[in-house]
PDB file of N, CA, C and O in Angstrom, chain B, residues numbered from 101:
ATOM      1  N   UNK B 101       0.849  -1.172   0.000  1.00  0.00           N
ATOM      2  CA  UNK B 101       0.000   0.000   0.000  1.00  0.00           C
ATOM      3  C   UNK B 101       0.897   1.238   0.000  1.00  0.00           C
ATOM      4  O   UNK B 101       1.626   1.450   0.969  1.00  0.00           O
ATOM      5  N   UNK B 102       0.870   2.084  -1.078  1.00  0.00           N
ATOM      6  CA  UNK B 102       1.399   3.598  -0.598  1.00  0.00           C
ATOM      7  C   UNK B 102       0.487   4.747  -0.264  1.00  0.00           C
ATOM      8  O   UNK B 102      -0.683   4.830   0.109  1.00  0.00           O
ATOM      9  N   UNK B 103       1.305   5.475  -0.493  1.00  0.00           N
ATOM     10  CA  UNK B 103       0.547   6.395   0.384  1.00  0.00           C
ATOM     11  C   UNK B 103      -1.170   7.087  -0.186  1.00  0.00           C
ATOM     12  O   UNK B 103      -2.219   7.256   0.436  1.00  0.00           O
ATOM     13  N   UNK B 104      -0.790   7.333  -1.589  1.00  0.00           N
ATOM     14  CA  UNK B 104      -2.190   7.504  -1.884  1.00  0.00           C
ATOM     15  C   UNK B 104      -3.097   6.468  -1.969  1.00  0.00           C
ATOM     16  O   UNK B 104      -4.212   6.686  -2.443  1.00  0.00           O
ATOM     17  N   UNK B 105      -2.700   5.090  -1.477  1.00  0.00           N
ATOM     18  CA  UNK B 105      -3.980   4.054  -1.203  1.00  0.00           C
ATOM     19  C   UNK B 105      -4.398   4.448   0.033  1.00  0.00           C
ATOM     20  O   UNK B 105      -5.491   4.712   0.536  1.00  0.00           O
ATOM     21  N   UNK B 106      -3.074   4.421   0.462  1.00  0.00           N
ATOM     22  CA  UNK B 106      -4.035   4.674   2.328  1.00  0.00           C
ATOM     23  C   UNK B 106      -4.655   5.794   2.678  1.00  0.00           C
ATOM     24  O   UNK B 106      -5.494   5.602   3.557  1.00  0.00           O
ATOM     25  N   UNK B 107      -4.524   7.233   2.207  1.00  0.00           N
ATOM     26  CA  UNK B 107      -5.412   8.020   2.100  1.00  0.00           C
ATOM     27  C   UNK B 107      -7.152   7.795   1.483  1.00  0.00           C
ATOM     28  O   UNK B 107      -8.180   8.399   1.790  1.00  0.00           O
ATOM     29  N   UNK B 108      -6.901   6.615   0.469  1.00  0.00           N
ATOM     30  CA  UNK B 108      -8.281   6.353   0.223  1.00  0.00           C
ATOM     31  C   UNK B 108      -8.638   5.423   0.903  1.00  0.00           C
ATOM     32  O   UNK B 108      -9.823   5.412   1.237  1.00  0.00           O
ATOM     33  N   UNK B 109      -8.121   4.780   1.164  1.00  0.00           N
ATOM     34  CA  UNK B 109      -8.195   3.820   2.399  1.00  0.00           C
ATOM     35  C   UNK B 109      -9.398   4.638   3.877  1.00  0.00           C
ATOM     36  O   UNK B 109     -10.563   4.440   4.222  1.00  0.00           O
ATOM     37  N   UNK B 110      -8.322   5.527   4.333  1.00  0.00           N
ATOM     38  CA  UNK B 110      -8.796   6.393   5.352  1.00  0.00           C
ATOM     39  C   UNK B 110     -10.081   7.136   5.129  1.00  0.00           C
ATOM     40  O   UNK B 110     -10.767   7.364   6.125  1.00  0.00           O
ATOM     41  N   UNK B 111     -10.546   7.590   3.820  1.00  0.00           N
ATOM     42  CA  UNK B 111     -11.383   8.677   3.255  1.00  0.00           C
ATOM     43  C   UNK B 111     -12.365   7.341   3.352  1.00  0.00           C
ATOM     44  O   UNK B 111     -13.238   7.414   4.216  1.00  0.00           O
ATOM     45  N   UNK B 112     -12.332   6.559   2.838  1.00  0.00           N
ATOM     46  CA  UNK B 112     -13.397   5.612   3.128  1.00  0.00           C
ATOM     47  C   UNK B 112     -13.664   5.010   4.019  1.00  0.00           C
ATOM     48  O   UNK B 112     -14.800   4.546   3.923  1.00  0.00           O
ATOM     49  N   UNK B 113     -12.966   4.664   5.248  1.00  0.00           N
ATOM     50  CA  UNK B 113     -13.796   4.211   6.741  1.00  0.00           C
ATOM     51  C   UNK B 113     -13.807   5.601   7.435  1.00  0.00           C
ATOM     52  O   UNK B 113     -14.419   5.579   8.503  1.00  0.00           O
ATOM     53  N   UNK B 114     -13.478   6.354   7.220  1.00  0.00           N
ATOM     54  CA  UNK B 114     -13.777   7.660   8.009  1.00  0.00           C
ATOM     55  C   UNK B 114     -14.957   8.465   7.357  1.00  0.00           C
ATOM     56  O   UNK B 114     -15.522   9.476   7.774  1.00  0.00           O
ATOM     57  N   UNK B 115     -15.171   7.727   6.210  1.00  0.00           N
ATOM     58  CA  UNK B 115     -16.266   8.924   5.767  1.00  0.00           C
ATOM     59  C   UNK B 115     -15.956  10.250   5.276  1.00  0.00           C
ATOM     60  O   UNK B 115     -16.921  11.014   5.311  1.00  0.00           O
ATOM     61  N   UNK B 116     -14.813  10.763   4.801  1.00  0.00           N
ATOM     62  CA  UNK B 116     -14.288  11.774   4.516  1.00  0.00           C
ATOM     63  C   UNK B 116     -13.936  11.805   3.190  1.00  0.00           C
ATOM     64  O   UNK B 116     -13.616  10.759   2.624  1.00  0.00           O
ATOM     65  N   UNK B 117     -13.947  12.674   2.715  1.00  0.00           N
ATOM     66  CA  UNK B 117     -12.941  13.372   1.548  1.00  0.00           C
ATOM     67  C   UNK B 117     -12.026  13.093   1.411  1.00  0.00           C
ATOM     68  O   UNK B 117     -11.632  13.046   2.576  1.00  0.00           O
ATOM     69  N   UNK B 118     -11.108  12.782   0.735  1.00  0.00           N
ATOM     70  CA  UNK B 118      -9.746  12.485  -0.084  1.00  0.00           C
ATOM     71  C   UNK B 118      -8.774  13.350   0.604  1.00  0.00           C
ATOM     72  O   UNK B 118      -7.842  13.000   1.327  1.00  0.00           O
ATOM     73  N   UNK B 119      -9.224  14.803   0.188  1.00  0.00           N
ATOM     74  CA  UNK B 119      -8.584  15.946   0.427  1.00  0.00           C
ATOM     75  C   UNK B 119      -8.090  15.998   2.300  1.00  0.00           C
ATOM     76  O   UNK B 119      -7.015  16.109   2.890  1.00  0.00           O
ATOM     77  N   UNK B 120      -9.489  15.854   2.713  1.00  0.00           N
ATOM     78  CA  UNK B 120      -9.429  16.326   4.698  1.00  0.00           C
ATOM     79  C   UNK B 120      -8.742  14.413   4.727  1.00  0.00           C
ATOM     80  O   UNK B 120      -8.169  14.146   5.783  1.00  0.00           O
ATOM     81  N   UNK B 121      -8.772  13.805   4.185  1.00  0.00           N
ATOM     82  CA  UNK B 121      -8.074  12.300   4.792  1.00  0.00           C
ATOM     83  C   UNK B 121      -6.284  12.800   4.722  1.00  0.00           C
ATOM     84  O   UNK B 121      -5.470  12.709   5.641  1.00  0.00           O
ATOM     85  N   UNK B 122      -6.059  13.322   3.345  1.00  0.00           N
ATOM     86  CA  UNK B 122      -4.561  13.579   3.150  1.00  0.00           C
ATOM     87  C   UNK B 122      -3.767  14.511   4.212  1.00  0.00           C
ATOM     88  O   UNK B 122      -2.600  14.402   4.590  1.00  0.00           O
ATOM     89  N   UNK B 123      -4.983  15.682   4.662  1.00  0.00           N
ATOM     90  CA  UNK B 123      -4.684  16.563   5.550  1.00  0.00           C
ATOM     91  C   UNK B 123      -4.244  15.818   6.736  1.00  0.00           C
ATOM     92  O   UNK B 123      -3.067  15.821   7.094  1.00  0.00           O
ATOM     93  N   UNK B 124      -5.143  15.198   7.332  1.00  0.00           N
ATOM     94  CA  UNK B 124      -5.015  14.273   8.286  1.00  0.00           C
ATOM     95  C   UNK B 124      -3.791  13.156   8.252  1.00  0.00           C
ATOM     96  O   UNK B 124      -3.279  12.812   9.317  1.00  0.00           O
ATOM     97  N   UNK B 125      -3.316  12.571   6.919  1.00  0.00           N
ATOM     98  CA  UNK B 125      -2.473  12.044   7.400  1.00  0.00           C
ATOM     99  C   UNK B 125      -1.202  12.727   7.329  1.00  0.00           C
ATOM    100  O   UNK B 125      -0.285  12.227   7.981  1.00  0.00           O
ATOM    101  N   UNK B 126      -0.987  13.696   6.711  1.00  0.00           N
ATOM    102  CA  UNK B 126      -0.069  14.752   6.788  1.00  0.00           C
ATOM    103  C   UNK B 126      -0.027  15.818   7.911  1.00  0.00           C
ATOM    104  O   UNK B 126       0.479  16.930   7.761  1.00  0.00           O
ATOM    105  N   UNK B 127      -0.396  15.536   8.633  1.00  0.00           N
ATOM    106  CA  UNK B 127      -0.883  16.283   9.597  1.00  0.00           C
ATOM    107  C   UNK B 127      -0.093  15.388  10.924  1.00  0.00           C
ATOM    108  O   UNK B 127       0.566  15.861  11.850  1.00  0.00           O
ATOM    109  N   UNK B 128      -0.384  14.128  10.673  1.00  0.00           N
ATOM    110  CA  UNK B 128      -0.413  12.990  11.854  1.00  0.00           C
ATOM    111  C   UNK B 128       1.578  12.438  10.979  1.00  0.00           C
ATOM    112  O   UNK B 128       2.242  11.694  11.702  1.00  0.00           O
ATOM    113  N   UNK B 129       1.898  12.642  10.309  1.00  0.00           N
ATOM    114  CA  UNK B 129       3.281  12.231   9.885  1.00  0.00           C
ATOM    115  C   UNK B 129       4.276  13.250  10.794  1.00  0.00           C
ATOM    116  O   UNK B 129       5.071  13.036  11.709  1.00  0.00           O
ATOM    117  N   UNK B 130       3.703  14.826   9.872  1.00  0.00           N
ATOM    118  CA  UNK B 130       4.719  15.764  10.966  1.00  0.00           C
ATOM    119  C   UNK B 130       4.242  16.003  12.192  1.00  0.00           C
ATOM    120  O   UNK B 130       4.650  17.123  12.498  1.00  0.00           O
ATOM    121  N   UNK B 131       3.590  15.550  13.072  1.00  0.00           N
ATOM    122  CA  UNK B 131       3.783  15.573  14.686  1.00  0.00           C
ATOM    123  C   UNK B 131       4.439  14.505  14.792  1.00  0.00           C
ATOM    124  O   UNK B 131       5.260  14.560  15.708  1.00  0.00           O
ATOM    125  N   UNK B 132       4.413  13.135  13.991  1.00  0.00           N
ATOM    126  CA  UNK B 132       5.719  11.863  14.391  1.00  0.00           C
ATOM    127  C   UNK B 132       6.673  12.828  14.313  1.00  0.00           C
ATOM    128  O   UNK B 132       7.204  13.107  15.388  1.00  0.00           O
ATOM    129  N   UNK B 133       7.062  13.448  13.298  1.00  0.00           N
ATOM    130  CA  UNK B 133       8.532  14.273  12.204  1.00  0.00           C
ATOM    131  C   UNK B 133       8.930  15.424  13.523  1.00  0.00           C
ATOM    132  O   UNK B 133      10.125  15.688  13.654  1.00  0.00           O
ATOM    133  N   UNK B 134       8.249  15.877  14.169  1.00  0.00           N
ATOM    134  CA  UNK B 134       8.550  16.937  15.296  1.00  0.00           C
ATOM    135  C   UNK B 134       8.970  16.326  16.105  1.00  0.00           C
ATOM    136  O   UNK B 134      10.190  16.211  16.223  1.00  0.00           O
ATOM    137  N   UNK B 135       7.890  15.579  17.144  1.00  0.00           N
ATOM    138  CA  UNK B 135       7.963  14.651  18.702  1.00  0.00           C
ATOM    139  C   UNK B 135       9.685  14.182  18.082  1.00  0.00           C
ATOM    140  O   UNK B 135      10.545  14.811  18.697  1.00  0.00           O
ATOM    141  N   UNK B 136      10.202  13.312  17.114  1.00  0.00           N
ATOM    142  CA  UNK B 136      11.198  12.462  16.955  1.00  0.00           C
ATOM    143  C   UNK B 136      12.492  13.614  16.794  1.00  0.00           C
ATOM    144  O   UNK B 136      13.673  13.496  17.121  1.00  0.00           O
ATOM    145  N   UNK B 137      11.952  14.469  16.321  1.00  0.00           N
ATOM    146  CA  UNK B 137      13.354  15.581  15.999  1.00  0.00           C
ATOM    147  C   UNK B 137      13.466  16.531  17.187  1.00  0.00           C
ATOM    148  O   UNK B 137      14.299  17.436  17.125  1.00  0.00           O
ATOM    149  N   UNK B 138      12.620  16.383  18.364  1.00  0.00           N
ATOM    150  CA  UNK B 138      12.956  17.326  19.489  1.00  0.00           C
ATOM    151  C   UNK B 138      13.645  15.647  21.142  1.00  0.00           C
ATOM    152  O   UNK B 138      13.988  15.744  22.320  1.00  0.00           O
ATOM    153  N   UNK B 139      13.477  14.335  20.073  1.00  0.00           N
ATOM    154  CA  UNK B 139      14.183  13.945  21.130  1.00  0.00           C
ATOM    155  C   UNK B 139      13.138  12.975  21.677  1.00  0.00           C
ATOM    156  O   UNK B 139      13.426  12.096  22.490  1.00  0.00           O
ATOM    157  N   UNK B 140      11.992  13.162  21.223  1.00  0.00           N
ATOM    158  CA  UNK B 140      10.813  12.333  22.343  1.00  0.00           C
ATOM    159  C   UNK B 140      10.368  11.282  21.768  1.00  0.00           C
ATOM    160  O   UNK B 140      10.736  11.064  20.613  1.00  0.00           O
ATOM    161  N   UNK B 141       9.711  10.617  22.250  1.00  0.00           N
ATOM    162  CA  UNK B 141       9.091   9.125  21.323  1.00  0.00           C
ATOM    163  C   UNK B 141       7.324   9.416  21.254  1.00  0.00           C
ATOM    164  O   UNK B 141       6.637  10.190  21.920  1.00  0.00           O
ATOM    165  N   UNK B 142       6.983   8.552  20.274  1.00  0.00           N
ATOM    166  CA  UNK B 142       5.381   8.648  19.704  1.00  0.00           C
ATOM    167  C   UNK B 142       5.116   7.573  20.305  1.00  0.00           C
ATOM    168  O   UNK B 142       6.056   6.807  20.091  1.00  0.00           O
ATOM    169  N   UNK B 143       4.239   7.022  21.035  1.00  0.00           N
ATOM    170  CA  UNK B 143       3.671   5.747  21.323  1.00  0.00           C
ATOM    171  C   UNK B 143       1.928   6.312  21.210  1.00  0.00           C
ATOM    172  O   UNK B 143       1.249   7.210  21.709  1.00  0.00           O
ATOM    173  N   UNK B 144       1.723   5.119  20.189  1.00  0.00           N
ATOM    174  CA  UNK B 144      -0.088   5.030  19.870  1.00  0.00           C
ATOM    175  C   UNK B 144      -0.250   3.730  20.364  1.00  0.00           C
ATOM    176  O   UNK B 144       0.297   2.757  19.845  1.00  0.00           O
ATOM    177  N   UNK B 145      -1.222   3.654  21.675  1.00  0.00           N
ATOM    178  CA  UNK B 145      -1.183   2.200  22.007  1.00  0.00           C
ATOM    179  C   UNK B 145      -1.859   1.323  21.211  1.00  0.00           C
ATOM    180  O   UNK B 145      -2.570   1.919  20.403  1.00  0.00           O
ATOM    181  N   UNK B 146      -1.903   0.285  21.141  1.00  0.00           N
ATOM    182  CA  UNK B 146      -2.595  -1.046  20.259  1.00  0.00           C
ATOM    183  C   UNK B 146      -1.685  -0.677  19.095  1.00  0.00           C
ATOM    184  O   UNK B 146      -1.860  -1.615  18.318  1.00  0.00           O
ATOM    185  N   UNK B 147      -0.573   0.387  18.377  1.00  0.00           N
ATOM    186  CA  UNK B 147      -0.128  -0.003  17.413  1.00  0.00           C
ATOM    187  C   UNK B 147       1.365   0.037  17.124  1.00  0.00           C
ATOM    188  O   UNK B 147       1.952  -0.639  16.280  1.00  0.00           O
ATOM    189  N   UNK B 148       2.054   1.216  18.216  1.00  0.00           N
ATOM    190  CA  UNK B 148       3.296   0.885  18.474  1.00  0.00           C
ATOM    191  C   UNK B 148       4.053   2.083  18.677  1.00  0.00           C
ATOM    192  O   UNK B 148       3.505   3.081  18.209  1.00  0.00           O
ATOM    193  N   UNK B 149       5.231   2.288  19.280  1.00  0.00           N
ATOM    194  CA  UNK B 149       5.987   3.352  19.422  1.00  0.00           C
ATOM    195  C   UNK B 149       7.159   3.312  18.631  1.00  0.00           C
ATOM    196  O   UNK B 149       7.867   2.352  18.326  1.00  0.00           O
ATOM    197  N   UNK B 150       7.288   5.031  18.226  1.00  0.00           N
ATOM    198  CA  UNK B 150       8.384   5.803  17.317  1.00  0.00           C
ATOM    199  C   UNK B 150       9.792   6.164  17.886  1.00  0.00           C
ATOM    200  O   UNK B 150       9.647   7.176  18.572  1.00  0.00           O
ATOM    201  N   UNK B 151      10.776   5.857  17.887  1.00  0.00           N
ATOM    202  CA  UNK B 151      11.430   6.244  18.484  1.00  0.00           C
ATOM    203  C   UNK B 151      12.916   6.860  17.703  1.00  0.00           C
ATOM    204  O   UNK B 151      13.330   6.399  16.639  1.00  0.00           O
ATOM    205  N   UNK B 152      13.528   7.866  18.387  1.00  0.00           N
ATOM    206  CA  UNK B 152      14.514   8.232  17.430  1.00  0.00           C
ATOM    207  C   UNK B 152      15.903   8.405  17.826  1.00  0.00           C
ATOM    208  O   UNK B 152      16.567   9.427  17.656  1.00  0.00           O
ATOM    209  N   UNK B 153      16.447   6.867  18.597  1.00  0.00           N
ATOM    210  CA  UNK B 153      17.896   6.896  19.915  1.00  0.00           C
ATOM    211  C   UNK B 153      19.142   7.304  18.315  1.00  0.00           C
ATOM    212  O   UNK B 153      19.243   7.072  17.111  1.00  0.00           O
ATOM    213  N   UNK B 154      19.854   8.043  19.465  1.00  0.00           N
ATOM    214  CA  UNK B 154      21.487   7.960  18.968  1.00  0.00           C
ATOM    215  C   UNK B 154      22.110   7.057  18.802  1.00  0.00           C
ATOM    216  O   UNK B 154      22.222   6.331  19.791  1.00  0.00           O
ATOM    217  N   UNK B 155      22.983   6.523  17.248  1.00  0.00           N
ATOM    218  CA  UNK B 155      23.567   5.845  16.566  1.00  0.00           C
ATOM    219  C   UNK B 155      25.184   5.924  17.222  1.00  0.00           C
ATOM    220  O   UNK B 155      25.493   7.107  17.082  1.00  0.00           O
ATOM    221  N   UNK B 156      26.218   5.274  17.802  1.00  0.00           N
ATOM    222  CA  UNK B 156      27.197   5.708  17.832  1.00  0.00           C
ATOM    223  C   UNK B 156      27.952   6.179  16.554  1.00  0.00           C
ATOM    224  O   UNK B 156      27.437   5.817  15.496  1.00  0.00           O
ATOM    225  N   UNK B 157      29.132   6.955  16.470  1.00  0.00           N
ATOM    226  CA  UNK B 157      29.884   6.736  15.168  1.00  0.00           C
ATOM    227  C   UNK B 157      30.386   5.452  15.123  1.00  0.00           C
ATOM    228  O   UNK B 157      30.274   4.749  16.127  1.00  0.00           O
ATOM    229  N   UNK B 158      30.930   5.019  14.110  1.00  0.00           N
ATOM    230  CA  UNK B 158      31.385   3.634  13.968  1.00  0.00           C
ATOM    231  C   UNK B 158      32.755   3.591  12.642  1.00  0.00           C
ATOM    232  O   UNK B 158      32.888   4.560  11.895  1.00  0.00           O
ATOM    233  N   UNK B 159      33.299   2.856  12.571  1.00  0.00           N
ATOM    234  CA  UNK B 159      33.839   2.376  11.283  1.00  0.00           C
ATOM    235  C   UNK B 159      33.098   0.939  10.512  1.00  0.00           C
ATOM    236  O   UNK B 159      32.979  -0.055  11.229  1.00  0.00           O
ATOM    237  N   UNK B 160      32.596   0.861   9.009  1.00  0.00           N
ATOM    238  CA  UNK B 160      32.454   0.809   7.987  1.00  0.00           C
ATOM    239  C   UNK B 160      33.436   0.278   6.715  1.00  0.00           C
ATOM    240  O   UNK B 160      34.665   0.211   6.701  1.00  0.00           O
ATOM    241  N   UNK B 161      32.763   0.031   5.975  1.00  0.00           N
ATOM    242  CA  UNK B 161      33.481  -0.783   4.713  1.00  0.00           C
ATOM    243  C   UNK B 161      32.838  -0.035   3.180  1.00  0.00           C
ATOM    244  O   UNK B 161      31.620   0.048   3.026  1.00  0.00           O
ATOM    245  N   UNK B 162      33.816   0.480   2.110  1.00  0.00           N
ATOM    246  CA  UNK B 162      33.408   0.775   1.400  1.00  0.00           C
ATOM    247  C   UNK B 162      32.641  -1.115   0.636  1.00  0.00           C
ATOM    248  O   UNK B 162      33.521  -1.976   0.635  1.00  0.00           O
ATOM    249  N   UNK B 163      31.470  -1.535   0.183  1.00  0.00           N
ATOM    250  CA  UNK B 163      31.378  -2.764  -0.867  1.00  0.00           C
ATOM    251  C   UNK B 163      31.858  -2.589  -1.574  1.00  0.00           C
ATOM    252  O   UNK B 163      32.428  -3.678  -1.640  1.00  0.00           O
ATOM    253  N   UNK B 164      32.381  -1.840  -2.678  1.00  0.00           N
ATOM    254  CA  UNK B 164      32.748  -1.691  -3.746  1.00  0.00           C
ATOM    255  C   UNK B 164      34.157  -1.919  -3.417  1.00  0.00           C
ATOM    256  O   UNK B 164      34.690  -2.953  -3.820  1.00  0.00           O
ATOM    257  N   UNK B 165      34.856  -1.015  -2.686  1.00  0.00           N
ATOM    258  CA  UNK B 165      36.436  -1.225  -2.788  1.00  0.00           C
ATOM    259  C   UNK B 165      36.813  -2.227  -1.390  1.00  0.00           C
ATOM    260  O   UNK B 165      37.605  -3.166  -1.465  1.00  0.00           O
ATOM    261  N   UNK B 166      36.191  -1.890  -0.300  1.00  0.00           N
ATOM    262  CA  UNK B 166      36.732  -2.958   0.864  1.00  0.00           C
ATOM    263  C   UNK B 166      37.388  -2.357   1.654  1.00  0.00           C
ATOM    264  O   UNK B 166      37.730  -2.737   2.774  1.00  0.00           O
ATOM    265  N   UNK B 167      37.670  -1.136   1.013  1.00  0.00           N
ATOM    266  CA  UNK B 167      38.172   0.380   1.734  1.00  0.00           C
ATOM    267  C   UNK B 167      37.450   0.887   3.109  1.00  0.00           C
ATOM    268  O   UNK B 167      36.284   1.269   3.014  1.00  0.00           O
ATOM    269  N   UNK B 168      38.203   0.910   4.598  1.00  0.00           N
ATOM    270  CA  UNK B 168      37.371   1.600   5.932  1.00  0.00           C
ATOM    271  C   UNK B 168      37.070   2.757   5.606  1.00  0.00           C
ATOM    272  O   UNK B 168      37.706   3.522   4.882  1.00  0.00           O
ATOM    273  N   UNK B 169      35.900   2.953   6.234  1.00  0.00           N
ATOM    274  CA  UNK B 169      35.196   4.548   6.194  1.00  0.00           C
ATOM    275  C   UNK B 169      34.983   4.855   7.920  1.00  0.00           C
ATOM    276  O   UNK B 169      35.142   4.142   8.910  1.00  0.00           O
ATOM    277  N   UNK B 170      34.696   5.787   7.794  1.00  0.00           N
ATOM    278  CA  UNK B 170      34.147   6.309   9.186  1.00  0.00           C
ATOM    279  C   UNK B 170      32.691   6.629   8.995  1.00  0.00           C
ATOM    280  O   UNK B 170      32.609   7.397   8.036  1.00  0.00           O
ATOM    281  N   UNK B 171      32.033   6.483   9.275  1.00  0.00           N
ATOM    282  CA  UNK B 171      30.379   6.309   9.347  1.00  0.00           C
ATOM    283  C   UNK B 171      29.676   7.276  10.755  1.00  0.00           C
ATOM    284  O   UNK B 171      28.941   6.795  11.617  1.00  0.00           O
ATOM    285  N   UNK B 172      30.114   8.651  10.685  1.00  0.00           N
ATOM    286  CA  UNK B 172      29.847   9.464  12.145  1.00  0.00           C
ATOM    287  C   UNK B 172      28.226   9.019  12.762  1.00  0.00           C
ATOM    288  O   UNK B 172      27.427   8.187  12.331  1.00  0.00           O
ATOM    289  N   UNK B 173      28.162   9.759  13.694  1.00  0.00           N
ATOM    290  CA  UNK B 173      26.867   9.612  14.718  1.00  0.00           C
ATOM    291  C   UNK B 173      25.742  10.345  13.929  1.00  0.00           C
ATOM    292  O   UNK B 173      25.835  11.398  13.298  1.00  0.00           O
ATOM    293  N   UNK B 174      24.504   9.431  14.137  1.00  0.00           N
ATOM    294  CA  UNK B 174      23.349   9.951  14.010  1.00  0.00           C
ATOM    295  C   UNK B 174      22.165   9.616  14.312  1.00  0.00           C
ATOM    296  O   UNK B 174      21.998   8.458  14.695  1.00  0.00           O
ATOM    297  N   UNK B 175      20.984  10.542  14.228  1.00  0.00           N
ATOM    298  CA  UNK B 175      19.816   9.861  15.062  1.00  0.00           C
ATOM    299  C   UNK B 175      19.200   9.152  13.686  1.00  0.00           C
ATOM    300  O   UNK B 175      19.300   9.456  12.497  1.00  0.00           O
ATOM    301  N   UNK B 176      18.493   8.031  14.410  1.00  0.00           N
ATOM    302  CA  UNK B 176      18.161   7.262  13.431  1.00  0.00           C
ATOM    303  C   UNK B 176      16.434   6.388  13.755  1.00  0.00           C
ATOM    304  O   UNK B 176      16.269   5.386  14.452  1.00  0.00           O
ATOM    305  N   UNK B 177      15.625   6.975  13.184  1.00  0.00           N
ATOM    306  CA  UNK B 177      14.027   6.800  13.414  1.00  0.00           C
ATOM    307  C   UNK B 177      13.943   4.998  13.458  1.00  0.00           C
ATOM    308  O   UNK B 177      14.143   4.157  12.582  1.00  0.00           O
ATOM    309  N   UNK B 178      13.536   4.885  14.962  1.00  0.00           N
ATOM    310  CA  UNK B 178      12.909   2.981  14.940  1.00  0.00           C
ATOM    311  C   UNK B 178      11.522   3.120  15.075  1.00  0.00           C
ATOM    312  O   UNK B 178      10.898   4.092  15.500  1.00  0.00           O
ATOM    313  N   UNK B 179      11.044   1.877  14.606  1.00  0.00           N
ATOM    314  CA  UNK B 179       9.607   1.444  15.360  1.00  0.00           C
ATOM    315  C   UNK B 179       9.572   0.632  15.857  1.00  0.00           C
ATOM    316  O   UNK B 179      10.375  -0.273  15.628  1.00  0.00           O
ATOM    317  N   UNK B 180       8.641   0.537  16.779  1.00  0.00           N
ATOM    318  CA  UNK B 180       8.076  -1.172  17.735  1.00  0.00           C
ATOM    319  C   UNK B 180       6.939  -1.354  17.974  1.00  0.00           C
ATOM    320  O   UNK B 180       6.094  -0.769  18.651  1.00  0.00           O
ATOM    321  N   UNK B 181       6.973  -2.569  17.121  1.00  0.00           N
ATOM    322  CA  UNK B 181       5.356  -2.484  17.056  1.00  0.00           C
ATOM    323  C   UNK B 181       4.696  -2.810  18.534  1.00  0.00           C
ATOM    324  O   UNK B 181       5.474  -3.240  19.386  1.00  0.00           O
ATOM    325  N   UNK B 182       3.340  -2.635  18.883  1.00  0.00           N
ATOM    326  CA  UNK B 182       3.142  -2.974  20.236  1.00  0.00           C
ATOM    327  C   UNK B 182       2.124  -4.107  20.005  1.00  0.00           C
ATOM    328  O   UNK B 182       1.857  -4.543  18.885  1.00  0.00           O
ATOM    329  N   UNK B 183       1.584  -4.543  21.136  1.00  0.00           N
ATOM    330  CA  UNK B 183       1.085  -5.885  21.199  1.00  0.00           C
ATOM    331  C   UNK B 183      -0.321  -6.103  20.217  1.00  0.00           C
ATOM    332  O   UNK B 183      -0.595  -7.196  19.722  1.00  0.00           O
ATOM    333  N   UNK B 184      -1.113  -4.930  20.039  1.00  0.00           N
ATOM    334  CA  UNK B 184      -1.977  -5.023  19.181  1.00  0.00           C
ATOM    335  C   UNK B 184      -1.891  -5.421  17.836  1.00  0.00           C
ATOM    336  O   UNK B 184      -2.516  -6.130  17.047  1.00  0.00           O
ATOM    337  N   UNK B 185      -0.787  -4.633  17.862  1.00  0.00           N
ATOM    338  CA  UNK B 185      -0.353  -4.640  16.131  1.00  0.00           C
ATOM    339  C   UNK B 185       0.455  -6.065  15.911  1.00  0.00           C
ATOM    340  O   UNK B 185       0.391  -6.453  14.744  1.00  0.00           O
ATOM    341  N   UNK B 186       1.271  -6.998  16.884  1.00  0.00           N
ATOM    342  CA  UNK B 186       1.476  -8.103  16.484  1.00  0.00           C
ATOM    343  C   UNK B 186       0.528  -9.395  16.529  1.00  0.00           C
ATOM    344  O   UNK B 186       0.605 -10.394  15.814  1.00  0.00           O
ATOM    345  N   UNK B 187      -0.444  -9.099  17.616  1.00  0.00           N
ATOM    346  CA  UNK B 187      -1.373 -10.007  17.418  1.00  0.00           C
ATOM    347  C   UNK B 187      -2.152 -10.382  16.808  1.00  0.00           C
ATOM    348  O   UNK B 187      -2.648 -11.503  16.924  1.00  0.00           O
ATOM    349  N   UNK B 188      -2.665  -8.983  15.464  1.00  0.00           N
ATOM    350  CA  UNK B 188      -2.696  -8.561  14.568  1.00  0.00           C
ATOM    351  C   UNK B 188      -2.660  -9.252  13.555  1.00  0.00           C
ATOM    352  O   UNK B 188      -3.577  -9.238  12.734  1.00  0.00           O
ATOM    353  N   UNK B 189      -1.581  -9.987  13.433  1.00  0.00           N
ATOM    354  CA  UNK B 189      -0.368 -10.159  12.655  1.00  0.00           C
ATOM    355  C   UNK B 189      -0.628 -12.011  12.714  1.00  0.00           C
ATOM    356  O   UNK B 189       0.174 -12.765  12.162  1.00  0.00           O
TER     357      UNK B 189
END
């Protein structure tokens, strides 16, 4: 599913418009895109929490040549799903 399925997706069990569904899920992406870039985690229960921990720096391998790289620190967006969503499943 991408994204413009699941907007129709949404517009149709919500009963809404195309337009106010897209709002909505654009709406509901950048408060994940904020909460994760000021440091905090998203948890929606029954479906799972966002989280965005610090990566150490590390050393790395170019594939191509086999050549070390240095690979610095960064934050890096996880999910987990929670128990709803695997039982779900």
């Amino acid at each position: 599913m991408n994204k413009s399925e699941l907007i129709e997706h949404i517009a149709r069990q919500a009963d809404i418009s195309k337009a106010a569904a897209g709002r909505s899920l654009e709406a509901v992406i950048g408060a994940v895109k904020t909460t994760l870039k000021k440091g905090d985690s998203v948890t929606i229960t029954g479906f799972g929490t966002f989280t965005a921990p610090k990566r150490k720096a590390r050393t790395g391998r170019n594939p191509r040549t086999g050549v070390a790289i240095k690979i610095k620190a960064a934050k890096v967006p996880k999910f987990r799903p929670g128990k709803g969503l695997r039982d779900a499943m």
